[in-house]
Structure formats: structure tokens, C-alpha cells
N, C-alpha and C positions, 0 to 999 in steps of 0.2 A: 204219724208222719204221713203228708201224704205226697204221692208221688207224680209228676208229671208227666204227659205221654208227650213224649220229644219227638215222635216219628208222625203222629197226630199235628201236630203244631206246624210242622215242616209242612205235611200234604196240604194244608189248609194257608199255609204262607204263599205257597208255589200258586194254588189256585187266585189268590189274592192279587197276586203279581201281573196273572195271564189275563185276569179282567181288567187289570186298569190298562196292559197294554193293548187289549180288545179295542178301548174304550179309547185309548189315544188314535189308534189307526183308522177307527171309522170318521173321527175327526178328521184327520188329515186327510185321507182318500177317498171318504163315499160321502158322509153330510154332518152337516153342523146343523145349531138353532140359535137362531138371532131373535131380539124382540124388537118390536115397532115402538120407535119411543114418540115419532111425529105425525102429523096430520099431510105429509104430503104424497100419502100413496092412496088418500081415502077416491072410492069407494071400498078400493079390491084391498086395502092394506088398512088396518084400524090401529092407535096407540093403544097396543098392550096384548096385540094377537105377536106368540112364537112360533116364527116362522120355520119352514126348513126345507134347505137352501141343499141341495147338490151339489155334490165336487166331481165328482163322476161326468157331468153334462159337457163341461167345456175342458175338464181331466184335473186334478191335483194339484196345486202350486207347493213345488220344496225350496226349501230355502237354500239359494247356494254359502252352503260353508264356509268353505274357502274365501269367498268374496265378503262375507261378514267378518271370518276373523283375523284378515288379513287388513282390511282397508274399514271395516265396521260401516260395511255397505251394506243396506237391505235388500237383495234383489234374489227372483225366484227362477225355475223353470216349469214350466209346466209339461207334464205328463200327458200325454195321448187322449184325449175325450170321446163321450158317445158324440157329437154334436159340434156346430159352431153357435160363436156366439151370431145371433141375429135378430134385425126387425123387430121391434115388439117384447122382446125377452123380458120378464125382471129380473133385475139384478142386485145380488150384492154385495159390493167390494168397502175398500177403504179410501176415504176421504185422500185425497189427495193431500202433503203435507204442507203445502202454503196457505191449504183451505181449511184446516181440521179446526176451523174455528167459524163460530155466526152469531150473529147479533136473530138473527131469524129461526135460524134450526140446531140442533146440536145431534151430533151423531152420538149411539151410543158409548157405554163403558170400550167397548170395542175398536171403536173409533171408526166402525162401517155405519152407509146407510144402503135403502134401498128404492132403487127408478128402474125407471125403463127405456129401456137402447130406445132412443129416439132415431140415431143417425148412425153408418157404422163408417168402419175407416174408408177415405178415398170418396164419400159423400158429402153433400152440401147441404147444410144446415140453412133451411129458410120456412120459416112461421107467420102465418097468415093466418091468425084468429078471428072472425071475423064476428067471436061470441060479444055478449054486453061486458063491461067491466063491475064487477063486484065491488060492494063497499067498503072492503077489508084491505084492497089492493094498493093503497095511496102510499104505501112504503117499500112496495116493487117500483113505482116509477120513476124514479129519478135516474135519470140517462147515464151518469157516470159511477154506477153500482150494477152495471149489468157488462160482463167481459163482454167485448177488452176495454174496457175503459174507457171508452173512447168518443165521447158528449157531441162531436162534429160526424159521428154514423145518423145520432137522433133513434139509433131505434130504442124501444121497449118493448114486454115481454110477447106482446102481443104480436107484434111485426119486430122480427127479430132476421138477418140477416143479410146476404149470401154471407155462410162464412163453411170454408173448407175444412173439413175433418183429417187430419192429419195420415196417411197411410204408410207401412214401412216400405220404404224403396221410391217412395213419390221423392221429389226435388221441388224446390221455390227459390225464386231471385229470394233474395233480402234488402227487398226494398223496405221505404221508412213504414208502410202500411203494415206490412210481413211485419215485419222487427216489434211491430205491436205486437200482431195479433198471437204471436208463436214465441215471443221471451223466452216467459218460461219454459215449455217445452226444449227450447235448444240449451236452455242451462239447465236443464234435467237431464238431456242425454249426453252432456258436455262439460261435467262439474269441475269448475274450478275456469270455465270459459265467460267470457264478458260477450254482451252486446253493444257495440260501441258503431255510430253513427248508421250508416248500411251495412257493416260486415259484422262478423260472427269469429270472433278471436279464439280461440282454442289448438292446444297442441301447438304454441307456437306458431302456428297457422292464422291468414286474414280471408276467410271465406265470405264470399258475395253470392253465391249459391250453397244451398242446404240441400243433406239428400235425408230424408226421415229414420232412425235407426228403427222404431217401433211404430206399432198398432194403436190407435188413441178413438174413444166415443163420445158421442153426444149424448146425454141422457137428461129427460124430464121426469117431473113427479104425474101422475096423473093429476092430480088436485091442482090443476093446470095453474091456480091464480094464488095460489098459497107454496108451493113448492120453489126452496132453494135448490136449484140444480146446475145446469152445464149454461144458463144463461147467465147467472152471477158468477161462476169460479172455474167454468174452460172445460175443459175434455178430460176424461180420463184414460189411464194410461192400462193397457190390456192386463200390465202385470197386477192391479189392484182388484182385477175382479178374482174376487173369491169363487163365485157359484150361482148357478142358476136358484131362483126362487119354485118352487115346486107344489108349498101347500100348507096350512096353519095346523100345525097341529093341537092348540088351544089356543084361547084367549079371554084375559083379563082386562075388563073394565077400570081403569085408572078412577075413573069419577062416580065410581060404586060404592059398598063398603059391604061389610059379611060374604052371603050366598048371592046377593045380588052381582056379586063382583064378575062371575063367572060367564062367558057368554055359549052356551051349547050350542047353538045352532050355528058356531066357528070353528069347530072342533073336528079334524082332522078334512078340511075343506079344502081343494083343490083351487090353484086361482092360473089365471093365465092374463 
């Protein structure tokens, strides 16, 4: 017969336990690893280098509880950071969910991708390229696929703008221009609120001025001519960024096969 060490089993349970909650916290609080599934971050971003992304830089997002299992809302708070988000940053959060969809790019299993703060809140988004147009571009240009939708601006991706970066605590008439360009946004921080002619119906209420609840960005891809970003599907909203981008810790070649697949000279590389 033989007999089992129960008190062995136990200490080796317990140690089990304490790494995967190790393993859950560094997720939540200090950093995750994302993979690059698209081409719009190239040079500094390849498909198939894992990234890893900071949660420490801008602090932590928790999920409020309460608000989830009461009304089955997704919304977070974020904890204290080294840093703001700023200028230049890369970033990477989660598609917005009117956008988590493209005919162009697909975000990963995750449903994040990642750019770079173009514009930060309380800024004015205006692009003046003045580069040649690439060959590849002839399915960026059509004026009423670039937000806000709007065919009578004429811009494209190239001359793209004035358009105002939403900030919390700024105010806008709602006029019929507004009522374009910010829809969404006021029925995201307004759920269950209509936008109907100039006003903004919510709570019962017919408001003709908006004051901003939250923080929202502009963000491009680098691969200025190939990137879906904040010119096709609007601003993002602070609470979807996840974390600052920080450095590759490897990467896989997609259109390799064996040992070729592997790229070394990407392998625990810093980018900025």
C-alpha cells in the first residue's frame, strides 16, 4: 500500500495558489503583454513583436464593481500613476465599442490596439502633410469614412481638421456642427440620452450647452498612410487606456516559418 504525504500536497497547493495570484496582480497593477497583430505602428511596432505595456505609468484601471453588477456597466477607476499621459506616448488601450470593428484593421483577441497620443485633451487636432501620397492609400480617401462623417469638411487624411479634443470640465453650444462632431461622446457619457435637433435630451432634461464629464484623445498610427486610427472612428476615452507601451520583449515573424520565424535583434528592445 502506498501512502500519500497529505501535508506535502497541501504546501505545494498553497505555493500554487500564491503564483497564480502573483501572476494575476502583476497583470492588474504593474504590466501586461500584448501582441502586434497590424502594420500601423511600423517602423517602431512590427506584426508579431509582444509588447509590454505598463500599468504603473498612468496607475492601474479596477473595475468598479458595483457599477458592473448593478446596472452591468463597464466602467473603471484608475489608481494614482508615476506619469501623465502625454505628447507622443504609445499607447494601449481598447477599441472603442462602436468601433471594435474594420473593414481595414482588426484589433487583437483582446480587443486593444496600439498608437500614439497625437493630441491630448483640450487640444486641436489639425494635420498638414505635406508628404507625397503612397499607392496603397486610394481606400483612405473617400471623404465620408474619415469622422465625423462629414463629405461638406472635404478633408482627408492628409489635411485633416480644426477639430477640438474634448476635455473634462470644457463646455460647447450644441450647435448642428457640435451635434456631429461629438454624438457619440454625449451618448456615451449620457446613456439612455438622444440627440435631437440642437439639444441634447437626457435626464429628462433639453440641454443646448454641454459641459464634458471626461478626458478623451487623438491618436495616430505611425505608418501615417496605412493606419486606422482617431481620423476614421473619433477620440478615445481616457478610461480605455490601458498602459503605456514601454519595450518588445520578443518577436515573431508572421510570414517566416521554423527558426526563421524569430526576430533577435527585437528582443527585449526599448521603443519610444
Amino acid at each position: 500500500m502506498i501512502k500519500s504525504n497529505d501535508k506535502s500536497f497541501k504546501g505545494w497547493w498553497w505555493i500554487f495558489v500564491a503564483i497564480v495570484l502573483l501572476a494575476v496582480a502583476l497583470r492588474i497593477f504593474v504590466v501586461s503583454l500584448y501582441q502586434i497583430s497590424s502594420v500601423s505602428m511600423e517602423p517602431v511596432l512590427l506584426p508579431g513583436d509582444v509588447i509590454i505595456v505598463s500599468k504603473t505609468s498612468y496607475g492601474p484601471r479596477l473595475l468598479k464593481l458595483s457599477s458592473y453588477l448593478k446596472n452591468k456597466n463597464v466602467e473603471y477607476c484608475r489608481l494614482k500613476g508615476r506619469s501623465r499621459i502625454e505628447e507622443g506616448d504609445i499607447v494601449v488601450f481598447n477599441m472603442p465599442l462602436h468601433n471594435i470593428s474594420s473593414e481595414f484593421e482588426s484589433p487583437n483577441a483582446a480587443g486593444c490596439v496600439a498608437k500614439r497620443i497625437f493630441c491630448l485633451p483640450g487640444d486641436t487636432v489639425l494635420i498638414e502633410n505635406n508628404m507625397g501620397r503612397n499607392d496603397g492609400i486610394t481606400r483612405f480617401q473617400i471623404e465620408n469614412q474619415l469622422f465625423p462623417y462629414d463629405s461638406s469638411l472635404h478633408w482627408t487624411i492628409e489635411k485633416y481638421g480644426p477639430l477640438y479634443v474634448p476635455a473634462k470640465g470644457d463646455s460647447i453650444e450644441l450647435t448642428e456642427k457640435n451635434k456631429c462632431r461629438y454624438a457619440e461622446i454625449l451618448l456615451l457619457e449620457n446613456p439612455g440620452g438622444q440627440v435631437m435637433d440642437n439639444a441634447l435630451t437626457a435626464n429628462g432634461k433639453n440641454l443646448t450647452t454641454y459641459v464634458f464629464k471626461k478626458n478623451y484623445y487623438f491618436v495616430l498610427g505611425d505608418n501615417f498612410y496605412n493606419s486606422f486610427d482617431s481620423r476614421f472612428w473619433g477620440f478615445v476615452p481616457e478610461a480605455n487606456i490601458i498602459g503605456e507601451v514601454k519595450g518588445i520583449l520578443f518577436s515573431i515573424n508572421p510570414d517566416k516559418a521554423g527558426f526563421r520565424k524569430f526576430r533577435f535583434n527585437r528582443c527585449f528592445k526599448t521603443v519610444f
